[in-house]
Backbone as XML, in Angstrom:
<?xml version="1.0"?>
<chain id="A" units="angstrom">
  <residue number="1" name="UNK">
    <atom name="N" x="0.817" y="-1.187" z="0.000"/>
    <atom name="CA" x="0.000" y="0.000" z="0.000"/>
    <atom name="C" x="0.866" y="1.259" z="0.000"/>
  </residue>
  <residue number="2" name="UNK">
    <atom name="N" x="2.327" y="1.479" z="0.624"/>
    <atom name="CA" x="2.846" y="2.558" z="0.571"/>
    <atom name="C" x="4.000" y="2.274" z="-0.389"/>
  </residue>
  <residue number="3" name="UNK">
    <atom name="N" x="4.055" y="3.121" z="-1.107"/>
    <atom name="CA" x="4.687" y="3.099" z="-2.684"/>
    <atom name="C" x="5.916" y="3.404" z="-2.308"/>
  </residue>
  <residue number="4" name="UNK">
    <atom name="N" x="6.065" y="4.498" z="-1.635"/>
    <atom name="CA" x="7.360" y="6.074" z="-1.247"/>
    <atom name="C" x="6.719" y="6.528" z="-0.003"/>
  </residue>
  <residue number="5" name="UNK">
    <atom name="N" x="7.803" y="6.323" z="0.582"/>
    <atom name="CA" x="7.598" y="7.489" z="1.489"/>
    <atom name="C" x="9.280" y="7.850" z="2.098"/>
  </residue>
  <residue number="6" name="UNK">
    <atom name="N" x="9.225" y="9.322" z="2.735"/>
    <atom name="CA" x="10.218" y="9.777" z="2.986"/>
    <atom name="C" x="9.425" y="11.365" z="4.113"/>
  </residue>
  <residue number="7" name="UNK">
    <atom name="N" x="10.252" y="11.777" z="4.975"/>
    <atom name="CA" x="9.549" y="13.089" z="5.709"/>
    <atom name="C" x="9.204" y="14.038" z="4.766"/>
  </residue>
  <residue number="8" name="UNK">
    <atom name="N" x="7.498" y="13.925" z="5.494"/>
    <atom name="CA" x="6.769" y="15.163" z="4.717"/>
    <atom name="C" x="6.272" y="14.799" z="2.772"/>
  </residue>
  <residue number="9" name="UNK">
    <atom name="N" x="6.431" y="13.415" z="2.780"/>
    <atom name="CA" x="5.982" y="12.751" z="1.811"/>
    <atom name="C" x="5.638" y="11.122" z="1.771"/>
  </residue>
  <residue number="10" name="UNK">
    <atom name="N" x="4.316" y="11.061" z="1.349"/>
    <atom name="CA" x="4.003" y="9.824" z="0.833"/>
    <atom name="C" x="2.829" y="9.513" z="0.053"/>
  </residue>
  <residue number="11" name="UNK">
    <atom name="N" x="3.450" y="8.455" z="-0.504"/>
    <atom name="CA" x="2.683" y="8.202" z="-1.599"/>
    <atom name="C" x="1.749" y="6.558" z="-1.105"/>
  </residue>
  <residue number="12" name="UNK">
    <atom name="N" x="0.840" y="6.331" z="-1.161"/>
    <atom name="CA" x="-0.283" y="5.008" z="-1.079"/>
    <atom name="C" x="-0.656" y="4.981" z="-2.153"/>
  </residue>
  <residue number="13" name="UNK">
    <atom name="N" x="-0.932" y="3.322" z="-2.573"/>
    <atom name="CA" x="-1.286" y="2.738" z="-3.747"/>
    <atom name="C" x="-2.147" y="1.504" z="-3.656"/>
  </residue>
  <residue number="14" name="UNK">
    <atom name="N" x="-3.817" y="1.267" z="-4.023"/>
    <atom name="CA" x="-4.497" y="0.432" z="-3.570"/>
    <atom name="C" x="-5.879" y="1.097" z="-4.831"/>
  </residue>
  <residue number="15" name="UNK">
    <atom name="N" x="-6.472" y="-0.552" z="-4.897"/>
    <atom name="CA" x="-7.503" y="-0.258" z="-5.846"/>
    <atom name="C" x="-8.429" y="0.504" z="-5.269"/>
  </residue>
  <residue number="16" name="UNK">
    <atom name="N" x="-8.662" y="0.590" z="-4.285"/>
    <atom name="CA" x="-9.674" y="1.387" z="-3.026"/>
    <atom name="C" x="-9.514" y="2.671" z="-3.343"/>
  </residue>
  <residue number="17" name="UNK">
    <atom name="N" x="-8.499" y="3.269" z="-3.954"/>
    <atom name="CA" x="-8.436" y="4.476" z="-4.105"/>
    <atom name="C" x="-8.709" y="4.895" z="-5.764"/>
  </residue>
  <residue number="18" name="UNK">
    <atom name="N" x="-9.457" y="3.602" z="-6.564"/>
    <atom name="CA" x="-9.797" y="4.137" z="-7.878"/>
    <atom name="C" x="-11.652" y="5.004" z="-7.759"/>
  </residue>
  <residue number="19" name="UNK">
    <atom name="N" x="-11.428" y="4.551" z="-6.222"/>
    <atom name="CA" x="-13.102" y="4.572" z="-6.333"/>
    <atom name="C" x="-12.936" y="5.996" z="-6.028"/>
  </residue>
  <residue number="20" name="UNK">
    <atom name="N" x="-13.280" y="7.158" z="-6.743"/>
    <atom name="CA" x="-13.599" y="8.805" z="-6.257"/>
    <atom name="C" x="-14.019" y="9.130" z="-4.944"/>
  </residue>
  <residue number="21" name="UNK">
    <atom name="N" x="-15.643" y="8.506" z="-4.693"/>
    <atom name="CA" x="-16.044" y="9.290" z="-3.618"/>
    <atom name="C" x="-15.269" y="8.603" z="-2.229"/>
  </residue>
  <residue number="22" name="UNK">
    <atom name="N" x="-14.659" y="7.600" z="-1.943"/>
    <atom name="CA" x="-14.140" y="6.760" z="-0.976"/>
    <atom name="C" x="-12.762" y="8.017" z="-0.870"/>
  </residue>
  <residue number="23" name="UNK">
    <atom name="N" x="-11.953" y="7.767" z="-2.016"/>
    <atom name="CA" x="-10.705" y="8.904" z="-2.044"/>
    <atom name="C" x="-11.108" y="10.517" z="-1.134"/>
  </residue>
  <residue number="24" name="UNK">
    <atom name="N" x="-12.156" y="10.999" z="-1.755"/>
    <atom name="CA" x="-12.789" y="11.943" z="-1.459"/>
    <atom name="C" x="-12.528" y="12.064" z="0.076"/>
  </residue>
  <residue number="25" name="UNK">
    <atom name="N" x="-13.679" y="10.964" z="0.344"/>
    <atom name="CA" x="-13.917" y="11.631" z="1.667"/>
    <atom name="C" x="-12.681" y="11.064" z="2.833"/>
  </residue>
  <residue number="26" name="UNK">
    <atom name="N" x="-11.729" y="10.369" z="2.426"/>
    <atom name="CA" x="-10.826" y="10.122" z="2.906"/>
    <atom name="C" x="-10.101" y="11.777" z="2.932"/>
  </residue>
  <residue number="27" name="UNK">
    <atom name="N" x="-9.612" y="12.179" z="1.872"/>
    <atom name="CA" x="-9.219" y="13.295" z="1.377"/>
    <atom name="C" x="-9.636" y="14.725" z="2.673"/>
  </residue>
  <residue number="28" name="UNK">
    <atom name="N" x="-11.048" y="14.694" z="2.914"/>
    <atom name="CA" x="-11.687" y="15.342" z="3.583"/>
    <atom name="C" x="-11.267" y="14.994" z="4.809"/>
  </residue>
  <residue number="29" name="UNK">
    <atom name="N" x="-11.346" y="13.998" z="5.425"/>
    <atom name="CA" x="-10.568" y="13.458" z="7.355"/>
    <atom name="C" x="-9.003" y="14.250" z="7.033"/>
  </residue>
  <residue number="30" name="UNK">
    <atom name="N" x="-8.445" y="14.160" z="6.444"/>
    <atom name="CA" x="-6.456" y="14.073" z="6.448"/>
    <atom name="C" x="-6.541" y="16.294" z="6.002"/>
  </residue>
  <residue number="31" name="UNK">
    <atom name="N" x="-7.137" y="16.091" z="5.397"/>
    <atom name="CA" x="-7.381" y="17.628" z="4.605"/>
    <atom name="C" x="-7.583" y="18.603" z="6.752"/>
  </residue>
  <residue number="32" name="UNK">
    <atom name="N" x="-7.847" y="17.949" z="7.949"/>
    <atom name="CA" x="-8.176" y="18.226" z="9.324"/>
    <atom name="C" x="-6.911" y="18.601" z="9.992"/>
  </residue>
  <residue number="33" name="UNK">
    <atom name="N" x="-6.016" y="17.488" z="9.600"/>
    <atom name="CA" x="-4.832" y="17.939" z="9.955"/>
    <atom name="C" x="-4.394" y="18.650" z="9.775"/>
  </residue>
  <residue number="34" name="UNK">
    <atom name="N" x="-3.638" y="19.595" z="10.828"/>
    <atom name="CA" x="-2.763" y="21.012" z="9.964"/>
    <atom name="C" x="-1.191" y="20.851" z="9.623"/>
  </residue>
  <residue number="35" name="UNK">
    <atom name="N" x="-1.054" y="19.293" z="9.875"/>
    <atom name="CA" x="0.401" y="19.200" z="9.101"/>
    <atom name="C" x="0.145" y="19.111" z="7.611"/>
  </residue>
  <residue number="36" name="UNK">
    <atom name="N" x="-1.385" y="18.739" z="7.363"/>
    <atom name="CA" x="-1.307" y="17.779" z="5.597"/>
    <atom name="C" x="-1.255" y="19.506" z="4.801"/>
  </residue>
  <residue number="37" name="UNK">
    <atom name="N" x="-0.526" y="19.208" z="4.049"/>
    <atom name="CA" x="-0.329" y="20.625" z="2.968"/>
    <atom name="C" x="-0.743" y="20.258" z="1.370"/>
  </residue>
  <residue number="38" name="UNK">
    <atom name="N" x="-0.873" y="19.142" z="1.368"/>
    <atom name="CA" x="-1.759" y="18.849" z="0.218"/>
    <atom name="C" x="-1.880" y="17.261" z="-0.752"/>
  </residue>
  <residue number="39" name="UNK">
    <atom name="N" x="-3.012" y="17.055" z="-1.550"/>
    <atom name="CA" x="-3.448" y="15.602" z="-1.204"/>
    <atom name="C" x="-3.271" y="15.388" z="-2.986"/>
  </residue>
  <residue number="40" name="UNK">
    <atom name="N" x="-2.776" y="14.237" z="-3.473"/>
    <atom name="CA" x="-2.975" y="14.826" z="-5.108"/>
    <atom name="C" x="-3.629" y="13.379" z="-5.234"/>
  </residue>
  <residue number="41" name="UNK">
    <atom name="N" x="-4.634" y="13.173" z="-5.891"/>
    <atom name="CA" x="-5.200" y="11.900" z="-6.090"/>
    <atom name="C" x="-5.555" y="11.283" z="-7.382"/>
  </residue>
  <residue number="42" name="UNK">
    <atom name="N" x="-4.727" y="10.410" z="-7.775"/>
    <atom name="CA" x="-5.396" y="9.718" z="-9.325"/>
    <atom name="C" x="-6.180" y="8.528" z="-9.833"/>
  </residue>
  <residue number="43" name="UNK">
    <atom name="N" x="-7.014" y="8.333" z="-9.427"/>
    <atom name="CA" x="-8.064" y="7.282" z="-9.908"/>
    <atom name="C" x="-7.675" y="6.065" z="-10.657"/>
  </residue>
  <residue number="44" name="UNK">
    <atom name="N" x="-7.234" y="6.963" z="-11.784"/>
    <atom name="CA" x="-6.806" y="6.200" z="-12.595"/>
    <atom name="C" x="-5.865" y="4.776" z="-12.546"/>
  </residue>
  <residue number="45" name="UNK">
    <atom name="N" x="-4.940" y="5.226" z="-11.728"/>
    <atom name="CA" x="-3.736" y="4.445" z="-10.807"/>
    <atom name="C" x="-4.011" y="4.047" z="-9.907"/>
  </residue>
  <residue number="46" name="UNK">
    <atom name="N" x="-5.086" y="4.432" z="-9.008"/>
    <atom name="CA" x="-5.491" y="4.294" z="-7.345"/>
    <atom name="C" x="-4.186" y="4.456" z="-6.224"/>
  </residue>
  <residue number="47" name="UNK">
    <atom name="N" x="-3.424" y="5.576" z="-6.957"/>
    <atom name="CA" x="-2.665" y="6.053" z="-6.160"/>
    <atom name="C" x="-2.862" y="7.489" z="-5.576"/>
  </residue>
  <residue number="48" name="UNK">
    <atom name="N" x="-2.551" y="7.785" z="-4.202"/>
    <atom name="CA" x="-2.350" y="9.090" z="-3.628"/>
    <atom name="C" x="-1.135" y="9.446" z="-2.801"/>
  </residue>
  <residue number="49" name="UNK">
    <atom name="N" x="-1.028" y="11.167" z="-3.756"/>
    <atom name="CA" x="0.284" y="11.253" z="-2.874"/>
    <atom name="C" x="-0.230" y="12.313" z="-1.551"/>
  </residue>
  <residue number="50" name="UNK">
    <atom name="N" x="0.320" y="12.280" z="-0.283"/>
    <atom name="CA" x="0.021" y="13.165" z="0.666"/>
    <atom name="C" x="1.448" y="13.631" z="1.016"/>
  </residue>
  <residue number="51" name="UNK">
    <atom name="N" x="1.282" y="15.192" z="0.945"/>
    <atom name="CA" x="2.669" y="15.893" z="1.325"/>
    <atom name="C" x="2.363" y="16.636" z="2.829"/>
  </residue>
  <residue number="52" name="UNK">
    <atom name="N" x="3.292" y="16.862" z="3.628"/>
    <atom name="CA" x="3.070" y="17.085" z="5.123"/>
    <atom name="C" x="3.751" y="17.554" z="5.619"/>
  </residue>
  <residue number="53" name="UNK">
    <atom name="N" x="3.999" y="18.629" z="6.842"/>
    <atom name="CA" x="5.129" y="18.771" z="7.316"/>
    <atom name="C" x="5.035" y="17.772" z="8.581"/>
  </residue>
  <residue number="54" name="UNK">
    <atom name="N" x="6.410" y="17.445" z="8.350"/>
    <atom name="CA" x="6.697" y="16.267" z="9.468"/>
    <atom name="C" x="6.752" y="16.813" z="10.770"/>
  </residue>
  <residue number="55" name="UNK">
    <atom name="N" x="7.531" y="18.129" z="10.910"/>
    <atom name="CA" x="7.520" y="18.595" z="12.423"/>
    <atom name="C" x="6.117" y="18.963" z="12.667"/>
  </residue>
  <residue number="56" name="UNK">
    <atom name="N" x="5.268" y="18.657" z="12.276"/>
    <atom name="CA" x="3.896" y="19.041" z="12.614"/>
    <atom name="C" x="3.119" y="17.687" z="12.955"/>
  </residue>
  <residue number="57" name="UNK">
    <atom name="N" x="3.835" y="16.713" z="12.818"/>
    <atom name="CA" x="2.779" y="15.297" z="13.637"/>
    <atom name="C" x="3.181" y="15.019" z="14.495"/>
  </residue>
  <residue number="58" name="UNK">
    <atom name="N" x="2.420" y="14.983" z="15.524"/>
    <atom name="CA" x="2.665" y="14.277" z="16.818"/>
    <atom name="C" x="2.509" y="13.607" z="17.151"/>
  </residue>
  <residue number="59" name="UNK">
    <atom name="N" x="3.051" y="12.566" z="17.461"/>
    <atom name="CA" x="3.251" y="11.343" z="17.658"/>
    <atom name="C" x="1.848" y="10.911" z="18.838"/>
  </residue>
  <residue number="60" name="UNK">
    <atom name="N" x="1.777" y="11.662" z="19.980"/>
    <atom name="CA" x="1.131" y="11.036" z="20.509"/>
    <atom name="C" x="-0.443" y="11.434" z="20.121"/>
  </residue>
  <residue number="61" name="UNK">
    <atom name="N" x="-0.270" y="12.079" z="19.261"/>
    <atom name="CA" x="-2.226" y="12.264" z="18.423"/>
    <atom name="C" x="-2.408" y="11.508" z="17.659"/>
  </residue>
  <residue number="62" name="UNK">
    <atom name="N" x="-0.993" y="10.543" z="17.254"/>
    <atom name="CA" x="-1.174" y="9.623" z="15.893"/>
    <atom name="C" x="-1.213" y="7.954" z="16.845"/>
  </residue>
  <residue number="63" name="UNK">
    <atom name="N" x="-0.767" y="8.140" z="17.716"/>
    <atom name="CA" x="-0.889" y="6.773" z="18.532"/>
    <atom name="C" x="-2.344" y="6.150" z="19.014"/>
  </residue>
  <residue number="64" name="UNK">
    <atom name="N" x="-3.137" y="6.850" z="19.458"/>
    <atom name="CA" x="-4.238" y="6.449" z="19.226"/>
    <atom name="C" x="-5.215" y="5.554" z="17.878"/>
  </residue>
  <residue number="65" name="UNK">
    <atom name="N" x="-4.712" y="6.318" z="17.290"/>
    <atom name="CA" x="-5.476" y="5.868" z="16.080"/>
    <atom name="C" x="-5.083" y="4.639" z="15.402"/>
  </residue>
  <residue number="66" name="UNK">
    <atom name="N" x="-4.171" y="4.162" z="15.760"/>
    <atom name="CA" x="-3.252" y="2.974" z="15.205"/>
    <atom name="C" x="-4.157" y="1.924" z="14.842"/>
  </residue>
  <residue number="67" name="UNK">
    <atom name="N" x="-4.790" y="1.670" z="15.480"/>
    <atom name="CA" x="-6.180" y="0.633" z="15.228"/>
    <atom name="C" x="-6.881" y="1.077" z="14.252"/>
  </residue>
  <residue number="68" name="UNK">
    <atom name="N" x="-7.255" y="1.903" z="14.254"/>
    <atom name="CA" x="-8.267" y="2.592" z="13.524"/>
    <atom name="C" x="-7.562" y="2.218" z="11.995"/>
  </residue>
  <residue number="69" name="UNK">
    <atom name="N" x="-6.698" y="2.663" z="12.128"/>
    <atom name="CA" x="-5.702" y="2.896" z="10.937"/>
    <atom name="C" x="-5.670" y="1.541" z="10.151"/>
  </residue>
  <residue number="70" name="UNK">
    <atom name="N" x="-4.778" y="0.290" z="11.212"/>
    <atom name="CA" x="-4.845" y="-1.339" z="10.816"/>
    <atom name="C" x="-5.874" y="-1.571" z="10.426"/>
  </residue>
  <residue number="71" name="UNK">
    <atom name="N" x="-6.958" y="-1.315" z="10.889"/>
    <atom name="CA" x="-8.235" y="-1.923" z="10.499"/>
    <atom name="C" x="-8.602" y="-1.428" z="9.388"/>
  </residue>
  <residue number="72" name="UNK">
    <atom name="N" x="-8.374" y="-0.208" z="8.931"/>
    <atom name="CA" x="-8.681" y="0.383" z="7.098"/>
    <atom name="C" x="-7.604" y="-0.258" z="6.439"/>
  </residue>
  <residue number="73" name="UNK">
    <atom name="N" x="-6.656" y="-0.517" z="7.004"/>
    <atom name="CA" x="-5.417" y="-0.997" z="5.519"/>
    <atom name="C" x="-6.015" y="-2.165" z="5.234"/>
  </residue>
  <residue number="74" name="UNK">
    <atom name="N" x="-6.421" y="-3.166" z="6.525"/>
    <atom name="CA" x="-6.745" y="-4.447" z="6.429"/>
    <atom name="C" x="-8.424" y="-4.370" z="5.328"/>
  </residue>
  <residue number="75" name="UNK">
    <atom name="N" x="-9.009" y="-3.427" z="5.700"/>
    <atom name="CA" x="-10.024" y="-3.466" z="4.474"/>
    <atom name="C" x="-9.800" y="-3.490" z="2.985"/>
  </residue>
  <residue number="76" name="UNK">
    <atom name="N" x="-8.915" y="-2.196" z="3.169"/>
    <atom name="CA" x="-8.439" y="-1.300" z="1.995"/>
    <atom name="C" x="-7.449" y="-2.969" z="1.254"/>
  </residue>
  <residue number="77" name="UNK">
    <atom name="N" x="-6.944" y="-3.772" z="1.937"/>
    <atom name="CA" x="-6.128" y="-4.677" z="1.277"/>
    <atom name="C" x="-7.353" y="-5.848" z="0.745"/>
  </residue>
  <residue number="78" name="UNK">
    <atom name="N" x="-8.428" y="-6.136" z="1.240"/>
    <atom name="CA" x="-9.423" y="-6.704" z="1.207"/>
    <atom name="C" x="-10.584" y="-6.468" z="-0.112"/>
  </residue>
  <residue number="79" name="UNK">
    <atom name="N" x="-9.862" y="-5.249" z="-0.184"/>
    <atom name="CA" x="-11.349" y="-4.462" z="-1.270"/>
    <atom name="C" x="-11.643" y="-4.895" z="-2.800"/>
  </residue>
  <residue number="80" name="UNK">
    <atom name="N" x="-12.612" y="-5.589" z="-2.739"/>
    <atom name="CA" x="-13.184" y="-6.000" z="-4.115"/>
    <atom name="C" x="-13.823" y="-5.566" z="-4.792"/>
  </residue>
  <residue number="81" name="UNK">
    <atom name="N" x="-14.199" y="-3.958" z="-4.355"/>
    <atom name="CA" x="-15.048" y="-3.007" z="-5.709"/>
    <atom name="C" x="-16.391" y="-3.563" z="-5.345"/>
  </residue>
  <residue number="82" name="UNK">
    <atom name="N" x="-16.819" y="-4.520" z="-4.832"/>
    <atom name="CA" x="-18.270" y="-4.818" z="-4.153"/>
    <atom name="C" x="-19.096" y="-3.565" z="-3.412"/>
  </residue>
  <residue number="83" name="UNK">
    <atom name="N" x="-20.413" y="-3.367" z="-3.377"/>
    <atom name="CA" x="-20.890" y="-2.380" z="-2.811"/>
    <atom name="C" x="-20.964" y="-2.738" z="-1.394"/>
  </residue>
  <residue number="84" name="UNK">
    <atom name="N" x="-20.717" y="-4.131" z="-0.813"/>
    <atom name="CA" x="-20.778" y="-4.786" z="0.405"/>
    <atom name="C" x="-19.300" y="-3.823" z="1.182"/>
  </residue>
  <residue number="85" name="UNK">
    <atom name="N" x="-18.266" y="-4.424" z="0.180"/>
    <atom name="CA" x="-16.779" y="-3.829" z="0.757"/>
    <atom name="C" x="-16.981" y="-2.662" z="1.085"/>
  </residue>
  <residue number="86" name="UNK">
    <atom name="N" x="-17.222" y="-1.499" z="-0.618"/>
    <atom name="CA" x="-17.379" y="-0.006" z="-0.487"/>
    <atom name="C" x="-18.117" y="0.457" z="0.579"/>
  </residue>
  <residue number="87" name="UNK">
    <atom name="N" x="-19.631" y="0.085" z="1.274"/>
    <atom name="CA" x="-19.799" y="0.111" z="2.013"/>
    <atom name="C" x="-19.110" y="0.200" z="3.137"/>
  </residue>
  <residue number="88" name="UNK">
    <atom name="N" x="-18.930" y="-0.962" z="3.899"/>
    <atom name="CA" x="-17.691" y="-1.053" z="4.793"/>
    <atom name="C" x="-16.758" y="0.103" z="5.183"/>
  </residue>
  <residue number="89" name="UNK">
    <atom name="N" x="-15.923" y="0.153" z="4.147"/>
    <atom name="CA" x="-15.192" y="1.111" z="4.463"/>
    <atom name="C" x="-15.258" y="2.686" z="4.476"/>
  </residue>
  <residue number="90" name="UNK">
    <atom name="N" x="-16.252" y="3.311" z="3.408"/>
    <atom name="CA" x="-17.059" y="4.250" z="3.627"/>
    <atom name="C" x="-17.960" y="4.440" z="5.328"/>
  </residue>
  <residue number="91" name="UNK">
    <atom name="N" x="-18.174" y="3.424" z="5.676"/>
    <atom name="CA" x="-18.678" y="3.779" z="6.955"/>
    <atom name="C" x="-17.631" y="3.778" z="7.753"/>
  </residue>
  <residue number="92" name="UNK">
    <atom name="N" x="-16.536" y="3.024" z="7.871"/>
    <atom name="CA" x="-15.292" y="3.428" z="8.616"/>
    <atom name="C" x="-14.890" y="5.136" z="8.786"/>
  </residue>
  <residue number="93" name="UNK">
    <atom name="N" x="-15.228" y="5.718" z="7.849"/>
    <atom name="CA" x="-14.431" y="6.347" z="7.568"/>
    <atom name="C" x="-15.978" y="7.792" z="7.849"/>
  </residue>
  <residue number="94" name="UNK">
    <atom name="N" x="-16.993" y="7.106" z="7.627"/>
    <atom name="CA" x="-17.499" y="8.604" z="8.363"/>
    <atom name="C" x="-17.673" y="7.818" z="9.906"/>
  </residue>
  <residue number="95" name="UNK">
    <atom name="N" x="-17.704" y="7.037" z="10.541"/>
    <atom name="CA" x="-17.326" y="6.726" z="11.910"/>
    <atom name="C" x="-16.205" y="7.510" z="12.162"/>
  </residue>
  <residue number="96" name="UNK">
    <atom name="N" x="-14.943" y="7.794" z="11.723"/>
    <atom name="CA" x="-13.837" y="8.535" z="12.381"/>
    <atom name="C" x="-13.802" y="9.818" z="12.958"/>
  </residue>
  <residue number="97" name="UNK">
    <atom name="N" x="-13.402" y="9.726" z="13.869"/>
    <atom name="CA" x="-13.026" y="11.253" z="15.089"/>
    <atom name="C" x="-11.649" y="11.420" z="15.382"/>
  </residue>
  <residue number="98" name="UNK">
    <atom name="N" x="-11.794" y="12.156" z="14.839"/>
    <atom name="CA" x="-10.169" y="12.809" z="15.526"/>
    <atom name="C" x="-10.625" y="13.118" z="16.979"/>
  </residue>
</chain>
């Protein structure tokens, strides 16, 4: 799922991300953070790159979520383009609270 990454850059790669509105509203949770500086997303590829400043995450706001997190990759690795899956993870994802 992670293509590249390096501080203040990375790139994810997964069919989950050919689907628009799933990207979207993913796009919309990370778009909260005030480290993310910007999200570039291609369908086409079902790749996204997210650029960030690194001195701006904190570790212990990102520790929590760790679950949260496993449990979408583990979907996101799972995803069969089914409206059962899309489902799924679309509700993951308006379930989330920062």
């Amino acid at each position: 799922m992670i293509t590249s990454f390096f501080p203040g850059r990375i790139r994810l790669r997964a069919p989950v991300f050919k689907q628009e509105d799933l990207a979207e509203k993913a796009r919309k949770i990370l778009l909260k953070f005030e480290a993310v500086k910007n999200i570039e997303h291609n369908p086409v590829t079902g790749s996204v790159l997210i650029e960030y400043e690194p001195d701006k995450v904190p570790i212990e706001k990102l520790l929590p979520m760790q679950d949260f997190f496993t449990q979408l990759a583990n979907e996101a690795r799972n995803f069969d383009g089914t409206e059962t899956s899309k489902a799924k993870i679309s509700k993951m994802l308006d379930d989330f609270d920062l």
